[in-house]
C-alpha positions in Angstrom: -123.7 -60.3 -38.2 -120.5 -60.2 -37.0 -117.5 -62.6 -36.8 -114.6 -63.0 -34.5 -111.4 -62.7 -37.0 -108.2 -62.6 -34.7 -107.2 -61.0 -31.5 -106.0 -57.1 -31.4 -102.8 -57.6 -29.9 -101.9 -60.5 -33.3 -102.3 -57.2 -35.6 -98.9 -55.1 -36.3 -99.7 -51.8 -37.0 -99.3 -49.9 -39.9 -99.5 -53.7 -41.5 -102.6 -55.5 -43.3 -104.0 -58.7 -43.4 -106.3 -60.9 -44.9 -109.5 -62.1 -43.9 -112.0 -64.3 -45.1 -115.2 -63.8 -43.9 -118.2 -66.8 -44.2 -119.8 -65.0 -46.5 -117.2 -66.0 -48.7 -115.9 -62.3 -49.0 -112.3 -60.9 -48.5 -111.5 -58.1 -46.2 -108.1 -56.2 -45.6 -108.1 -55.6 -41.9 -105.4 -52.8 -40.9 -104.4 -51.8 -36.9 -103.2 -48.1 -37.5 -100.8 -46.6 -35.5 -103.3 -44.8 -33.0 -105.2 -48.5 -32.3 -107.5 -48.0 -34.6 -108.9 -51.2 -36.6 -110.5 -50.7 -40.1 -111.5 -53.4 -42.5 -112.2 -52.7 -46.0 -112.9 -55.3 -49.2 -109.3 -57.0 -50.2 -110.3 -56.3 -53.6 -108.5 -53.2 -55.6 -110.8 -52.4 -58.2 -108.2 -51.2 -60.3 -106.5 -54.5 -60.6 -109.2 -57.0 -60.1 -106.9 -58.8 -57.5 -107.6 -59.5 -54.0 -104.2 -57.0 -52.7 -105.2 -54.5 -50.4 -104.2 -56.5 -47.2 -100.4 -56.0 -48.6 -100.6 -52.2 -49.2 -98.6 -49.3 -47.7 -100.6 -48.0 -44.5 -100.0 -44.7 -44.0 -102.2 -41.4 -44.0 -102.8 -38.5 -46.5 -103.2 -35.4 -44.7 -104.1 -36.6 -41.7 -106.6 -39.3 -43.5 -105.6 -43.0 -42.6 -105.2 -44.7 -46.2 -104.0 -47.8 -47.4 -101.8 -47.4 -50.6 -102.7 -50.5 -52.9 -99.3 -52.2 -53.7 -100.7 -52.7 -57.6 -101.3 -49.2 -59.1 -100.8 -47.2 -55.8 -103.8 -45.8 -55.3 -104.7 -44.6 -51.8 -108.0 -45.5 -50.6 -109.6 -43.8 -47.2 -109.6 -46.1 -44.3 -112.6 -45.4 -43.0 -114.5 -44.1 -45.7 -113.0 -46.8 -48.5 -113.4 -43.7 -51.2 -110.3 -43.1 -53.4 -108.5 -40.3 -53.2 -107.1 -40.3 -56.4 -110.2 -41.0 -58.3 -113.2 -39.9 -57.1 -115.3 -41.9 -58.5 -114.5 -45.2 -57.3 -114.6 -46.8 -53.7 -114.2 -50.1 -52.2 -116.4 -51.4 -49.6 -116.0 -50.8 -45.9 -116.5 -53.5 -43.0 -117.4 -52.5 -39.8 -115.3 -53.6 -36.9 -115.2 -53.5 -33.2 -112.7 -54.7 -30.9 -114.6 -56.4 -27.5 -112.1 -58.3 -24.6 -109.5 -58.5 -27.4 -110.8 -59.8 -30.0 -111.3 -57.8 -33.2 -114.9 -58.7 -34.6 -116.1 -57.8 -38.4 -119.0 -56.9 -39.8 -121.4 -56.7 -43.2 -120.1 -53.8 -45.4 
């Protein structure tokens, strides 16, 4: 299932934003500088809080990463895997962009 969030051209990029989906879960949706859109889960298992949306977008060697704004880890954009700790991840939402509109999936 998918669900119409906001149109492309309302997302700055390099910038995040929240989204609530009606599942009743929280995705960080990011536009990167070369249009692409990613979405993963708002919620930085590090801190517990729902603060990915307001991270640092950037990339890490060429690997598009949002920077979480708690304990500044980076997490892979399109991957959600951490780069600085291996071992955790946060889910990643599929999205698609059709006549504008920036849809998002089920992790």
């Amino acid at each position: 299932m998918t669900t119409m969030v906001c149109r492309l051209d309302e997302l700055q990029p390099e910038r995040g934003v929240a989204v609530l989906l009606p599942d009743g879960a929280q995705a960080a949706l990011f536009r990167t500088h070369d249009g692409a859109v990613h979405a993963v889960s708002n919620m930085d298992p590090f801190s517990g809080a729902a603060v990915l949306s307001r991270g640092i977008v950037g990339d890490r060697d060429g690997t598009p990463v949002v920077v979480s704004p708690i304990y500044k880890q980076a997490f892979d954009l399109r991957t959600g895997r951490c780069l600085d700790d291996e071992a955790v991840s946060v889910p990643v939402f599929a999205t698609r962009v059709r006549d504008g509109m920036v849809l998002v999936g089920s992790p």
